[in-house]
C-alpha positions as CSV (number, residue, x, y, z in Angstrom):
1,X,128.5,175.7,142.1
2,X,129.9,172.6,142.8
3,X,127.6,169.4,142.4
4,X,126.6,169.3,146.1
5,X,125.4,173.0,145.9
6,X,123.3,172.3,142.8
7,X,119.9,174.1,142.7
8,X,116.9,171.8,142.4
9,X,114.0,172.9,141.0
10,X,110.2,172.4,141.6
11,X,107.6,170.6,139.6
12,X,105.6,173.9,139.3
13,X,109.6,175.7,138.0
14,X,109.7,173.3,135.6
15,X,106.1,173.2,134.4
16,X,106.6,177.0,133.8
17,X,110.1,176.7,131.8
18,X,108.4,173.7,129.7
19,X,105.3,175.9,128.7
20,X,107.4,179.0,127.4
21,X,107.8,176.0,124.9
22,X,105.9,176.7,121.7
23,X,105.0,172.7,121.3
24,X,104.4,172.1,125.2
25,X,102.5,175.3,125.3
26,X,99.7,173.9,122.3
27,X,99.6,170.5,123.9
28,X,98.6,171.9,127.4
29,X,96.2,174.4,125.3
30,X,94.8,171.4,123.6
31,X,94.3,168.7,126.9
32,X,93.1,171.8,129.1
33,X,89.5,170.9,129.4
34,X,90.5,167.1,129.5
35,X,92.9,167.8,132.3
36,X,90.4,169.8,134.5
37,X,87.9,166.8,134.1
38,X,90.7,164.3,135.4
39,X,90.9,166.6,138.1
40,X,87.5,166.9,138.7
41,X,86.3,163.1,138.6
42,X,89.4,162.2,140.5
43,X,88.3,164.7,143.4
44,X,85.0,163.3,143.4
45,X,85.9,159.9,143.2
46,X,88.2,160.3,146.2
47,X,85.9,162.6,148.2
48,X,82.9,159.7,148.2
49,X,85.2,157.4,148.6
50,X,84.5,155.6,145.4
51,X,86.6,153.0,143.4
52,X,86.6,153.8,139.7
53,X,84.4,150.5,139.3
54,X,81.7,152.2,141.7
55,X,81.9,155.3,140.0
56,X,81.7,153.8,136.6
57,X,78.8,152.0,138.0
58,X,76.7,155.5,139.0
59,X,77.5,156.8,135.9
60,X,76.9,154.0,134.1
61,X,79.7,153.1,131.7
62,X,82.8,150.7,132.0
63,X,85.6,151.2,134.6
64,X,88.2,151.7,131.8
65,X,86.0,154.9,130.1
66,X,86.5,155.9,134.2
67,X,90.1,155.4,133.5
68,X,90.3,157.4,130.4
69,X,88.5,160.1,132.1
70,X,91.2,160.1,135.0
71,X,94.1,160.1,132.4
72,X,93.0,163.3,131.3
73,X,94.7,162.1,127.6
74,X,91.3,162.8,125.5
75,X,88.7,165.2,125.5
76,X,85.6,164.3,126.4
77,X,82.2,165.2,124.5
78,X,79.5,167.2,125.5
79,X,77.6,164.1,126.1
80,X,79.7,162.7,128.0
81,X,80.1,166.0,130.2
82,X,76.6,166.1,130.5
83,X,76.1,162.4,132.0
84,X,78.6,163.3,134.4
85,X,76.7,166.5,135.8
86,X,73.3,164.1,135.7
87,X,74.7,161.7,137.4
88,X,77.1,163.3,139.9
89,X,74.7,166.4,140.6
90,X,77.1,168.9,139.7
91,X,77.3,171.6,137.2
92,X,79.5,172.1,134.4
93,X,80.2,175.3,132.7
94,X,82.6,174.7,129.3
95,X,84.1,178.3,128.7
96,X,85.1,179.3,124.9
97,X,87.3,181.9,123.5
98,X,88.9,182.0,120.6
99,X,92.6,180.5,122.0
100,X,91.3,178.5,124.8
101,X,88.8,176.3,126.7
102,X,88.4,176.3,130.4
103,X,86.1,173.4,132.4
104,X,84.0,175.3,135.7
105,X,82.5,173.0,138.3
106,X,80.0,175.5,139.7
């Protein structure tokens, strides 16, 4: 293949080549549940058409907790997952086994 005819690869190819990886693979274990709740708060943020300030607002804490939430970088505590359920009416089910942790909005 000449360098015209190279292949490129998708986000979701390369995603799956870097988790094979031993390290990558414990990292992603290890951010799962914080990862989901970026998801999570980003989708609801965007779906009531909120600013992190407003939503830091209805949930009472500071924009840059918001933030942290969003970066998906730390995971959060069971308070915290509670005030976010109070406050945004949703429910959250935390899911344990042994080698993982998986975050439900139900």
């Amino acid at each position: 293949m000449t360098k015209k005819q190279t292949r490129s690869k998708t986000a979701s190819i390369l995603a799956a080549e870097e988790a094979r990886d031993p390290e990558v693979a414990a990292e992603l274990a290890r951010t799962a549940v914080a990862n989901q709740l970026a998801i999570l708060v980003i989708q609801y943020r965007v779906d009531h058409d909120l600013t992190q300030t407003a939503l830091a607002r209805k949930l009472g804490m500071s924009q840059p907790a918001v933030a942290r939430l969003e970066a998906g970088d730390h995971e959060p505590s069971v308070a915290t997952l509670m005030r976010l359920a109070r406050h945004l009416g949703i429910t959250l089910k935390l899911q344990l086994s042994g080698d993982s942790a998986e975050l439900v909005s139900a």
